[in-house]
Gaussian input, Z-matrix of N, CA and C with variables (Angstrom, degrees):
# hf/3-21g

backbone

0 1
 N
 C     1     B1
 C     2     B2     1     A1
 N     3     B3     2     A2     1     D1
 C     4     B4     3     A3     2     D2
 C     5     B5     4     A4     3     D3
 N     6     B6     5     A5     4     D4
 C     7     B7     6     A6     5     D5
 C     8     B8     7     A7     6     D6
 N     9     B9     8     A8     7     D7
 C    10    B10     9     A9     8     D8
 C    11    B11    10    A10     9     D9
 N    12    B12    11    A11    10    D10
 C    13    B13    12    A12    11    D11
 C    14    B14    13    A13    12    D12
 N    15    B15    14    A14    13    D13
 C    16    B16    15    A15    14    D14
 C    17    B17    16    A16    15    D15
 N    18    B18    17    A17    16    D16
 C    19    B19    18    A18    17    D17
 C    20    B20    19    A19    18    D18
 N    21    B21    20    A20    19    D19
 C    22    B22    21    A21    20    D20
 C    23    B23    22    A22    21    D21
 N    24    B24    23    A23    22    D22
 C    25    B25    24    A24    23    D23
 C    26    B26    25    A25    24    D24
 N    27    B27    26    A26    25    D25
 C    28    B28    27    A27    26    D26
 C    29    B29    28    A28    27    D27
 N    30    B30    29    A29    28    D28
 C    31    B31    30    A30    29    D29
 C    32    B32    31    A31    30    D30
 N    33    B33    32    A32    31    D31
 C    34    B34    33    A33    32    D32
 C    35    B35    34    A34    33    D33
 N    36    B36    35    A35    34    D34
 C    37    B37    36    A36    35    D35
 C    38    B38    37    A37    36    D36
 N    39    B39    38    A38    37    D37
 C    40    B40    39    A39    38    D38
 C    41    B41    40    A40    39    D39
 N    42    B42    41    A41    40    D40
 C    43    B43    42    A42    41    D41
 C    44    B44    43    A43    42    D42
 N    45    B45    44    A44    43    D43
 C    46    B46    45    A45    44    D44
 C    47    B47    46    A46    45    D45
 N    48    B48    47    A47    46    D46
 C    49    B49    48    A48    47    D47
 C    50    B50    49    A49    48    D48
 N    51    B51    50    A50    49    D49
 C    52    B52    51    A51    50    D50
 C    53    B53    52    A52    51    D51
 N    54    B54    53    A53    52    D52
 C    55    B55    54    A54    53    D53
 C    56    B56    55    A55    54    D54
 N    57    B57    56    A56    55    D55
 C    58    B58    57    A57    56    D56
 C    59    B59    58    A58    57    D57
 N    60    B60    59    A59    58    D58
 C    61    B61    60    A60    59    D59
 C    62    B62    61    A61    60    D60
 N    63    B63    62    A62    61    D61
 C    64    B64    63    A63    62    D62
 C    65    B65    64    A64    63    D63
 N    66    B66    65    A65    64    D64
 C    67    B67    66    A66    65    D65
 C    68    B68    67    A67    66    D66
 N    69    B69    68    A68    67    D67
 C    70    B70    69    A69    68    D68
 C    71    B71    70    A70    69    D69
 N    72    B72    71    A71    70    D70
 C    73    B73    72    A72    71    D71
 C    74    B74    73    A73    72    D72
 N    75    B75    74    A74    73    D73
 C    76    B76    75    A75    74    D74
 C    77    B77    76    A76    75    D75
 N    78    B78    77    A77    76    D76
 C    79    B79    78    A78    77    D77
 C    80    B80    79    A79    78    D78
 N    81    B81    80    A80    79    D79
 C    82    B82    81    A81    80    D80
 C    83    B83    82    A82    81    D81
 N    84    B84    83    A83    82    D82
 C    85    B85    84    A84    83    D83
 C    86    B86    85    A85    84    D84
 N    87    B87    86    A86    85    D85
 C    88    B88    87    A87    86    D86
 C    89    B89    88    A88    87    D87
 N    90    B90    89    A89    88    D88
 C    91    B91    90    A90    89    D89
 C    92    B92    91    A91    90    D90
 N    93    B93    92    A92    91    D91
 C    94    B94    93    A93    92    D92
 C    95    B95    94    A94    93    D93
 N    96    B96    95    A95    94    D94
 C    97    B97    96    A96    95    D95
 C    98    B98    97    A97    96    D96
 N    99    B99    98    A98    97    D97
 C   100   B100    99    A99    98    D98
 C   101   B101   100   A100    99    D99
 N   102   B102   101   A101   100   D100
 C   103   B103   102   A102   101   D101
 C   104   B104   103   A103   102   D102
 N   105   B105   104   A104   103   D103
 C   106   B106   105   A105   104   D104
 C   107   B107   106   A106   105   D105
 N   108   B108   107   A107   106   D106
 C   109   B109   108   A108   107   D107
 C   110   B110   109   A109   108   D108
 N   111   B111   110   A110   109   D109
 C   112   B112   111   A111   110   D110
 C   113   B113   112   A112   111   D111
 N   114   B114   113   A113   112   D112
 C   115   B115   114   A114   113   D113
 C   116   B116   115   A115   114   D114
 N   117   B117   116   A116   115   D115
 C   118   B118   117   A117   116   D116
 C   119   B119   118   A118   117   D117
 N   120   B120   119   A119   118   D118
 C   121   B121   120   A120   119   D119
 C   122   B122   121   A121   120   D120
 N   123   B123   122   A122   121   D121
 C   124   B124   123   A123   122   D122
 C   125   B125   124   A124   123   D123
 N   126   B126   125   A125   124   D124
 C   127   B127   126   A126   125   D125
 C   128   B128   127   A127   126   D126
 N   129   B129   128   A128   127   D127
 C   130   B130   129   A129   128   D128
 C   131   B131   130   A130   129   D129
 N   132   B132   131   A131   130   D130
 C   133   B133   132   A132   131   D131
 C   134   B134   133   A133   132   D132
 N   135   B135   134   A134   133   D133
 C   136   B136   135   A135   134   D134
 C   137   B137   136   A136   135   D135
 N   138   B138   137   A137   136   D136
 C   139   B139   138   A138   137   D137
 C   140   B140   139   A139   138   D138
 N   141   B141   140   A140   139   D139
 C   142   B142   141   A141   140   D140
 C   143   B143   142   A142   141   D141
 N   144   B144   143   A143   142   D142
 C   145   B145   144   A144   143   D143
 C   146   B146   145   A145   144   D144
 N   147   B147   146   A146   145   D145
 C   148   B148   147   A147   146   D146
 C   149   B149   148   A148   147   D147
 N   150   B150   149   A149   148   D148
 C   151   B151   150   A150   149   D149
 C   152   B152   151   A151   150   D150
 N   153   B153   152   A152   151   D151
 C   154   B154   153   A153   152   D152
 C   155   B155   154   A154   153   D153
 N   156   B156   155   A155   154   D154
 C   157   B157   156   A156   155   D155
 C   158   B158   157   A157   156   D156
 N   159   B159   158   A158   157   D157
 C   160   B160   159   A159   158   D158
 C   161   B161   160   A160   159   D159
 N   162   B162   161   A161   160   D160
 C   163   B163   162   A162   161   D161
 C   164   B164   163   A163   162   D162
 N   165   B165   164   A164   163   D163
 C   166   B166   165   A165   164   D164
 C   167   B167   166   A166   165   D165
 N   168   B168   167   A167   166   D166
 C   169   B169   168   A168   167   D167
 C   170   B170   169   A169   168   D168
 N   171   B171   170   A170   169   D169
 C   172   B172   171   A171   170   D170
 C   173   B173   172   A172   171   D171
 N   174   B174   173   A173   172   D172
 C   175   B175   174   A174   173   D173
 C   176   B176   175   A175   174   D174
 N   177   B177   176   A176   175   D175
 C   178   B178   177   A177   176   D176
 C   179   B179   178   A178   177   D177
 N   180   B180   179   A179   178   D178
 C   181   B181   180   A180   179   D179
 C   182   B182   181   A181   180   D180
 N   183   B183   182   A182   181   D181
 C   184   B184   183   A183   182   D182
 C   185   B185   184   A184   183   D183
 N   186   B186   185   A185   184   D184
 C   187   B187   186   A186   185   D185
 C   188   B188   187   A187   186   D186
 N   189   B189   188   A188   187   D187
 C   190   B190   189   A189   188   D188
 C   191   B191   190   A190   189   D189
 N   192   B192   191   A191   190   D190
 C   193   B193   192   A192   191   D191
 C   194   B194   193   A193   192   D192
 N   195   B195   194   A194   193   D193
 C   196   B196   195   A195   194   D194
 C   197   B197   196   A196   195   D195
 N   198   B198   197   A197   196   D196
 C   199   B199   198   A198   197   D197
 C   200   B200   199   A199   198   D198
 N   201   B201   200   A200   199   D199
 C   202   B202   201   A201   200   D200
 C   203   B203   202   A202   201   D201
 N   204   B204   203   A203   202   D202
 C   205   B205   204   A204   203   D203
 C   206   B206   205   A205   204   D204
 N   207   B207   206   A206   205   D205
 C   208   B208   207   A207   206   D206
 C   209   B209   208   A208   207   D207
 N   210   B210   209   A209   208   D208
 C   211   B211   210   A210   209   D209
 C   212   B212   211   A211   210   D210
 N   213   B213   212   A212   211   D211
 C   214   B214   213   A213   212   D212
 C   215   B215   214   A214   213   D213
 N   216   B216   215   A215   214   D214
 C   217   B217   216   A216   215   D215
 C   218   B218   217   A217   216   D216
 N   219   B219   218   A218   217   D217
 C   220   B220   219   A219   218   D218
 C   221   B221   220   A220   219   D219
 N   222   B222   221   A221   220   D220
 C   223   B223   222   A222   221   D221
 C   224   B224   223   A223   222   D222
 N   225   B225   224   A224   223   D223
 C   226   B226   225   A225   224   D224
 C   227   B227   226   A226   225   D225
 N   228   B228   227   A227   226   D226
 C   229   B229   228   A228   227   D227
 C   230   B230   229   A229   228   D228
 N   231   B231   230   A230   229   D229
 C   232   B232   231   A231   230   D230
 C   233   B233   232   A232   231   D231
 N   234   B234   233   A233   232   D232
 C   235   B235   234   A234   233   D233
 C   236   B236   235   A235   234   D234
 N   237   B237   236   A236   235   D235
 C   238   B238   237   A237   236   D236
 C   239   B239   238   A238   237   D237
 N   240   B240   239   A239   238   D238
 C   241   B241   240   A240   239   D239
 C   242   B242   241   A241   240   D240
 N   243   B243   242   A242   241   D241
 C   244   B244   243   A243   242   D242
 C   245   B245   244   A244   243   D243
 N   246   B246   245   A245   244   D244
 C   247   B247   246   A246   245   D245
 C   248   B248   247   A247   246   D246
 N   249   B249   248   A248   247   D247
 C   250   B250   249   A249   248   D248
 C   251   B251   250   A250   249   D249
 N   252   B252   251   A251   250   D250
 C   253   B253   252   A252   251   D251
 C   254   B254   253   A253   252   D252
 N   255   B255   254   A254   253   D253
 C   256   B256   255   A255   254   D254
 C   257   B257   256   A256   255   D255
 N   258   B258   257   A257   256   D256
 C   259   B259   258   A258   257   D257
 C   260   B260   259   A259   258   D258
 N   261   B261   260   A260   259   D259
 C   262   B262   261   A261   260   D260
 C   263   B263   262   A262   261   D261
 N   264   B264   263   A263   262   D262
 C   265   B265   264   A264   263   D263
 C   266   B266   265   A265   264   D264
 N   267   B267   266   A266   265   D265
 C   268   B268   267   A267   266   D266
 C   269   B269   268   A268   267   D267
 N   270   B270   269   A269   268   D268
 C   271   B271   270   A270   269   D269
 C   272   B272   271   A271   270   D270
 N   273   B273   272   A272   271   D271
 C   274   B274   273   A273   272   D272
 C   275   B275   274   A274   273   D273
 N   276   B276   275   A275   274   D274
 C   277   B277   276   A276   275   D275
 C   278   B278   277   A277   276   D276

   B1=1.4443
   B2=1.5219
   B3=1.6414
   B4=1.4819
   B5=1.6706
   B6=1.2141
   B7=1.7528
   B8=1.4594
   B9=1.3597
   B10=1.8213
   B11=1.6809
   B12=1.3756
   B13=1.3609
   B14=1.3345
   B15=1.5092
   B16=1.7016
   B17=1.3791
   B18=1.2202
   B19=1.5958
   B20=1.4908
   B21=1.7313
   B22=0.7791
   B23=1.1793
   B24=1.5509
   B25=1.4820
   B26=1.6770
   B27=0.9210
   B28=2.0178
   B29=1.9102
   B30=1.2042
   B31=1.0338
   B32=2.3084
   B33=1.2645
   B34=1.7526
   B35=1.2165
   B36=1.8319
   B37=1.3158
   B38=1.8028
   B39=1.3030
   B40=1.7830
   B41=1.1830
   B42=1.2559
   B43=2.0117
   B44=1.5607
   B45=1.2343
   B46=1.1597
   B47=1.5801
   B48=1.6174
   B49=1.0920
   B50=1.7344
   B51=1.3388
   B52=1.6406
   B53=1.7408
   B54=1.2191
   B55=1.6232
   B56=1.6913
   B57=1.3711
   B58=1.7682
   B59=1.7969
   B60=1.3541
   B61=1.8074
   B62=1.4976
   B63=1.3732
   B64=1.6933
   B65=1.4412
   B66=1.8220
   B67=1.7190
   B68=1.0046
   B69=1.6382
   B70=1.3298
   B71=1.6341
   B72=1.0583
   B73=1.4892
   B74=1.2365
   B75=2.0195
   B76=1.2747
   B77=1.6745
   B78=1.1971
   B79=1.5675
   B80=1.5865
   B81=1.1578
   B82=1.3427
   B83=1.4956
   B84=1.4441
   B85=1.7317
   B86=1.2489
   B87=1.5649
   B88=1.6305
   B89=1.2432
   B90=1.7751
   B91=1.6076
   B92=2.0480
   B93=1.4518
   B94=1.6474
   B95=1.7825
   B96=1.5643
   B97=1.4738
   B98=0.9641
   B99=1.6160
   B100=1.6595
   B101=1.8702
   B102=1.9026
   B103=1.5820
   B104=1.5569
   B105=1.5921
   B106=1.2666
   B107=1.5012
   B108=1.5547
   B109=1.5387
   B110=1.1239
   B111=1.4498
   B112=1.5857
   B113=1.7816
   B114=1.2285
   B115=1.6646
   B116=1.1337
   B117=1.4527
   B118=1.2746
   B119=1.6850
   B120=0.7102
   B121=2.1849
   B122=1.3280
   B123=1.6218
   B124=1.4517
   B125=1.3891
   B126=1.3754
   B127=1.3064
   B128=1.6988
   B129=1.1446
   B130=1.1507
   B131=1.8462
   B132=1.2162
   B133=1.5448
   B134=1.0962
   B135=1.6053
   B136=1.4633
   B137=1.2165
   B138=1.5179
   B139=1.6525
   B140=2.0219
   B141=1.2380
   B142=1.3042
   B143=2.1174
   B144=1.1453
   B145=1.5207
   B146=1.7234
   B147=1.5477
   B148=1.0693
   B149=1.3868
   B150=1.6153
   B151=1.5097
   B152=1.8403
   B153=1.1385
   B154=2.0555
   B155=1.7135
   B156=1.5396
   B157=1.3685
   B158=1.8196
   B159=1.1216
   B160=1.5074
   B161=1.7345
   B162=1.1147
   B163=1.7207
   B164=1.5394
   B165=1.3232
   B166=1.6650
   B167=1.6512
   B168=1.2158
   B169=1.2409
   B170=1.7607
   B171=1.4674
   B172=0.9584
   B173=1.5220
   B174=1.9953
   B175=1.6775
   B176=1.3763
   B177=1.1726
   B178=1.4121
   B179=1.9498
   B180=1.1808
   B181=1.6276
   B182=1.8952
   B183=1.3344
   B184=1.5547
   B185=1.8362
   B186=1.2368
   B187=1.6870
   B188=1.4943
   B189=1.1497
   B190=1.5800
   B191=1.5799
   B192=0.7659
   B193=1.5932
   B194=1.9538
   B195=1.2689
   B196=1.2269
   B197=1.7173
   B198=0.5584
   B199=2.0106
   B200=1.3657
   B201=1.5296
   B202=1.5566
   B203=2.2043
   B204=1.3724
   B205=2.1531
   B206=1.2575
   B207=1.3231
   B208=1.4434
   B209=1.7324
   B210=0.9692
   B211=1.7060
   B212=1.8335
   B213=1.6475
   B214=1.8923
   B215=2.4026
   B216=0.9677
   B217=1.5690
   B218=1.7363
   B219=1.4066
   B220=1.3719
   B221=1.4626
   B222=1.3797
   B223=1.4420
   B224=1.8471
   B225=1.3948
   B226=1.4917
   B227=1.3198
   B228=1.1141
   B229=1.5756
   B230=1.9258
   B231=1.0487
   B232=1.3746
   B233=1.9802
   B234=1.3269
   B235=1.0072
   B236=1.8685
   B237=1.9883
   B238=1.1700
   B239=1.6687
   B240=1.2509
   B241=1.5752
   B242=1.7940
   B243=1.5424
   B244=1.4872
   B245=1.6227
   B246=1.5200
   B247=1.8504
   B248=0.9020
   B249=1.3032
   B250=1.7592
   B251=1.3196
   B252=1.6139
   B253=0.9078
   B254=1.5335
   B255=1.5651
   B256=1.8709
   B257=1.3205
   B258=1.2120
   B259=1.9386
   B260=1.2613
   B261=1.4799
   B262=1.3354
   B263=2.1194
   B264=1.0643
   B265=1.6196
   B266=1.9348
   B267=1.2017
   B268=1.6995
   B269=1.4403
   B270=1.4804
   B271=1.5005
   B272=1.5304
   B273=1.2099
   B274=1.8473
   B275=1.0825
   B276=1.5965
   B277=1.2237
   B278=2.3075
   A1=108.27
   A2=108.32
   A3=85.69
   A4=98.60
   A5=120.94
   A6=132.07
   A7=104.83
   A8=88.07
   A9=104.91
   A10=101.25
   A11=106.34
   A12=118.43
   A13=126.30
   A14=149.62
   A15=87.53
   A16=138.83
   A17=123.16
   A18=96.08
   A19=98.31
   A20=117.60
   A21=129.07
   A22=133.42
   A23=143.32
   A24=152.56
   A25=118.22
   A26=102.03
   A27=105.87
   A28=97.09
   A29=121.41
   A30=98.95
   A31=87.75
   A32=85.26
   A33=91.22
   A34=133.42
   A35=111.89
   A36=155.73
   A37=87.90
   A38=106.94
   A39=108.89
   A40=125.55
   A41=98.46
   A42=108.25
   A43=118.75
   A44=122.62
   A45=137.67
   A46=116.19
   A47=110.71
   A48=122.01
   A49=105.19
   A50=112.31
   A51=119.60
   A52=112.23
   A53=110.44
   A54=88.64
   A55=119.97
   A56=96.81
   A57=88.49
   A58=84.19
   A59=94.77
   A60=100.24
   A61=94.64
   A62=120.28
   A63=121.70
   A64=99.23
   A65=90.72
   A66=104.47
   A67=115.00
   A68=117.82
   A69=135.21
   A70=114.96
   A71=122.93
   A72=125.88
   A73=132.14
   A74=136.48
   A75=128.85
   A76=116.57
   A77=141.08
   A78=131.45
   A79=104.57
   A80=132.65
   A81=120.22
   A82=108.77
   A83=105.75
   A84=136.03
   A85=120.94
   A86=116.20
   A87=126.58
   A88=91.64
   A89=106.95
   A90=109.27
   A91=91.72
   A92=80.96
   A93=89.93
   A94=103.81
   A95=110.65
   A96=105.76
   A97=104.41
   A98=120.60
   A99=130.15
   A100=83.36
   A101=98.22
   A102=96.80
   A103=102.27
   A104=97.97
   A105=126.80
   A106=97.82
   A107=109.12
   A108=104.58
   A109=113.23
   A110=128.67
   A111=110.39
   A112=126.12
   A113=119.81
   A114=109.48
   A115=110.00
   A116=139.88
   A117=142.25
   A118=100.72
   A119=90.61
   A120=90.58
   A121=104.12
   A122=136.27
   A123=126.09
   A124=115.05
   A125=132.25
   A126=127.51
   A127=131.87
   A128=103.51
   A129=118.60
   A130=120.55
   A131=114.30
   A132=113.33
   A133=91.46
   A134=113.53
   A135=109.82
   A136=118.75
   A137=116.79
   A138=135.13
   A139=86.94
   A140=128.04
   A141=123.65
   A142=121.47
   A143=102.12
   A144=89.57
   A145=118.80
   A146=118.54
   A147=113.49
   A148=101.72
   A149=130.22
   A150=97.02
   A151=107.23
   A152=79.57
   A153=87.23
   A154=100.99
   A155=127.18
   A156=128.40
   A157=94.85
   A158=119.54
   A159=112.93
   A160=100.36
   A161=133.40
   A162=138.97
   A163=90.73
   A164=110.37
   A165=125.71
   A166=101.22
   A167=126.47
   A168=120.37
   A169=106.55
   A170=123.49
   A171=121.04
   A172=146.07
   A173=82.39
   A174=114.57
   A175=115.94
   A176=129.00
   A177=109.51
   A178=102.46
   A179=99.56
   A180=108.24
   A181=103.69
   A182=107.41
   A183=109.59
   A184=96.44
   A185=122.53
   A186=114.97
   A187=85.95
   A188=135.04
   A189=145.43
   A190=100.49
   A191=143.02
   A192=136.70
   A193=105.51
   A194=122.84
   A195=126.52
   A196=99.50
   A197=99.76
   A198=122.68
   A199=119.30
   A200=98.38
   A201=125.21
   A202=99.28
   A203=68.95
   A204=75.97
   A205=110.24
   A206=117.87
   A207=126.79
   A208=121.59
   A209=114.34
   A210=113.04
   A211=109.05
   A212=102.85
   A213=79.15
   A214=75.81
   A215=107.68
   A216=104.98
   A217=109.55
   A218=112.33
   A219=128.12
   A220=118.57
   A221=122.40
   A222=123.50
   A223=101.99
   A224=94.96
   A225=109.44
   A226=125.76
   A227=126.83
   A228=116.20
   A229=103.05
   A230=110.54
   A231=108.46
   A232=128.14
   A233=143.77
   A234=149.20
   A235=84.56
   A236=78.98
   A237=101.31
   A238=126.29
   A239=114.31
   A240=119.57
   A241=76.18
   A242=100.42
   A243=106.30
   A244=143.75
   A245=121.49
   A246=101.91
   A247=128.28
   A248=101.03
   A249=128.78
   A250=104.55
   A251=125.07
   A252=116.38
   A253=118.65
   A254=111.56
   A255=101.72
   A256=109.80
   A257=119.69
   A258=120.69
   A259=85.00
   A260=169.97
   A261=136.14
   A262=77.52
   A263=109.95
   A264=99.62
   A265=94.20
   A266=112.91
   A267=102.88
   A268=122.47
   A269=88.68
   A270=110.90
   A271=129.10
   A272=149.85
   A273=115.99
   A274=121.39
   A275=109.50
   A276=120.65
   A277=103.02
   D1=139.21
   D2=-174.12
   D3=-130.20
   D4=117.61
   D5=178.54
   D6=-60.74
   D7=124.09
   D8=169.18
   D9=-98.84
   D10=148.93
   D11=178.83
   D12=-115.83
   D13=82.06
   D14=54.64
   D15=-82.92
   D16=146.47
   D17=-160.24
   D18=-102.49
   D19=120.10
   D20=167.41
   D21=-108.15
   D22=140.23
   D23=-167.62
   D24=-99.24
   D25=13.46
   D26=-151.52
   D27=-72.04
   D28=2.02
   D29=-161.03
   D30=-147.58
   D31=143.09
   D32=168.00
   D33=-32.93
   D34=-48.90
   D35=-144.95
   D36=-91.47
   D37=-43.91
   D38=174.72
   D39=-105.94
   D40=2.45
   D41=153.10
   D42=-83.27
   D43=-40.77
   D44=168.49
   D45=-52.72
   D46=-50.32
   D47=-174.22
   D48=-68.57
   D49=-73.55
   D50=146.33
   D51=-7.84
   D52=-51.90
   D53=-160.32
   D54=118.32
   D55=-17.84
   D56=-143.16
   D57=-97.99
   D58=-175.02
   D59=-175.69
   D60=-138.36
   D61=166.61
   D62=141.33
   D63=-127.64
   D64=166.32
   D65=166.16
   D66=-137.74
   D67=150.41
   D68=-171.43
   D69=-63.38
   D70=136.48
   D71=154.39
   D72=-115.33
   D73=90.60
   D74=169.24
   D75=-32.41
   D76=99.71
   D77=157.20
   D78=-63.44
   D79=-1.31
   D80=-176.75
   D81=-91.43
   D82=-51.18
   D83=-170.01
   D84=-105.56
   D85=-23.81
   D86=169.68
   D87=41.64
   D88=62.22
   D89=139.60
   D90=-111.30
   D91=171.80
   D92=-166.92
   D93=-141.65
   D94=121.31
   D95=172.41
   D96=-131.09
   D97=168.92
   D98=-171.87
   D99=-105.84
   D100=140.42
   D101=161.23
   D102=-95.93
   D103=156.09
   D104=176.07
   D105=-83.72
   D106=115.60
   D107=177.06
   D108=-87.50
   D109=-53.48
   D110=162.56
   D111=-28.99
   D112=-42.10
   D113=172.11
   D114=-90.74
   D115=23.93
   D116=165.69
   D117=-112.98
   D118=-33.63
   D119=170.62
   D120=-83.84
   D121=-32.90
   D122=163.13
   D123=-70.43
   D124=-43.25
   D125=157.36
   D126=-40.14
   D127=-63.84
   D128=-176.94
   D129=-94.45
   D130=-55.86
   D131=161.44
   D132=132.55
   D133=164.17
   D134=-161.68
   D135=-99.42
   D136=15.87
   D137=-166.17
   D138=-114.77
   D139=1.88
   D140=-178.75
   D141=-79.51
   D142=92.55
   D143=-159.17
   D144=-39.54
   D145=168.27
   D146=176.76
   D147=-122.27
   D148=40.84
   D149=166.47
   D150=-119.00
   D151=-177.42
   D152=-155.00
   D153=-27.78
   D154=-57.72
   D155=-158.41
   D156=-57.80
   D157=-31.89
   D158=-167.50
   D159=-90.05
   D160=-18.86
   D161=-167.44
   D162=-85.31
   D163=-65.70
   D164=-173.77
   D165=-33.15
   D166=-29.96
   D167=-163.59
   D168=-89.14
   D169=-27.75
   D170=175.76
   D171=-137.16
   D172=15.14
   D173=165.02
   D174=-96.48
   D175=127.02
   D176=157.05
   D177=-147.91
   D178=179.53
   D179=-164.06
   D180=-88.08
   D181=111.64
   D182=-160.55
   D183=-73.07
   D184=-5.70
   D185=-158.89
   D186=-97.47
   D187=-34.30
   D188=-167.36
   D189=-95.57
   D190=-35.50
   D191=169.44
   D192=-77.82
   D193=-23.82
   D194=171.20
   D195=-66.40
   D196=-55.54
   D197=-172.10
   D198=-60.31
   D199=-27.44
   D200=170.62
   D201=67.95
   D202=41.83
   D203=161.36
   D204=-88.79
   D205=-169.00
   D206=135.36
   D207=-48.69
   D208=127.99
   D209=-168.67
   D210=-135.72
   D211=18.89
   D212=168.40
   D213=-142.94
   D214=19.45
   D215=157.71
   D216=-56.35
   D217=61.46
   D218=-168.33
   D219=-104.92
   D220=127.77
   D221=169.05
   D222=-111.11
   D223=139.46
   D224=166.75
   D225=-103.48
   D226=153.52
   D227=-170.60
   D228=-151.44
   D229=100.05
   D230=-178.62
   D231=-82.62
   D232=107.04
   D233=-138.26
   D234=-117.60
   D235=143.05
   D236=170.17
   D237=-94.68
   D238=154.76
   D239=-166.93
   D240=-70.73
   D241=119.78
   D242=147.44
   D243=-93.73
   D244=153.97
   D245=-170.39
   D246=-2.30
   D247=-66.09
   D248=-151.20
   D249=-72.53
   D250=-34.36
   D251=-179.48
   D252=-88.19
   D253=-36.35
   D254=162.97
   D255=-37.23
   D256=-55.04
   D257=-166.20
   D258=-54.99
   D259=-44.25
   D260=-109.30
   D261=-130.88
   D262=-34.14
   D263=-166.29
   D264=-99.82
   D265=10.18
   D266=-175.98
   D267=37.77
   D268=56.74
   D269=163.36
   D270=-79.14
   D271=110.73
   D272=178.20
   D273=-51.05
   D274=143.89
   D275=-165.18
   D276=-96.48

């Protein structure tokens, strides 16, 4: 994989490409899941941004909308491709 500079993330399509992931956080229910970025780039497309104002619109917490809470009281948290994991996808390090 080879990083162009500036290196920017603004979009799904270059998280995927990147490597990197985020995960969801309920503030209502403090349940917590990792998104699958590959089915969020097939869902949505890979030109679909990923930061909170663009997620907020089409994440929300399914146990708290069942419950009829608040259900997009959402934190995002984006994770970096670590060592271990470049070595395993033959990324440059």
């Amino acid at each position: 994989m080879t990083m162009k500079f500036p290196f920017t993330e603004d979009t799904l399509g270059k998280k995927l490409e990147a490597g990197t992931g985020l995960s969801v956080d309920c503030l209502t229910c403090r349940r917590k899941a990792v998104l699958d970025m590959s089915e969020l780039v097939k869902r949505l497309g890979q030109d679909y941004g990923c930061l909170h104002w663009d997620l907020i619109k089409v994440v929300y917490c399914h146990e708290c909308r069942a419950a009829g809470r608040e259900d997009r009281n959402l934190q995002f948290t984006n994770h970096a491709m670590t060592p271990d994991k470049r070595r395993n996808t033959g990324a440059a390090r």
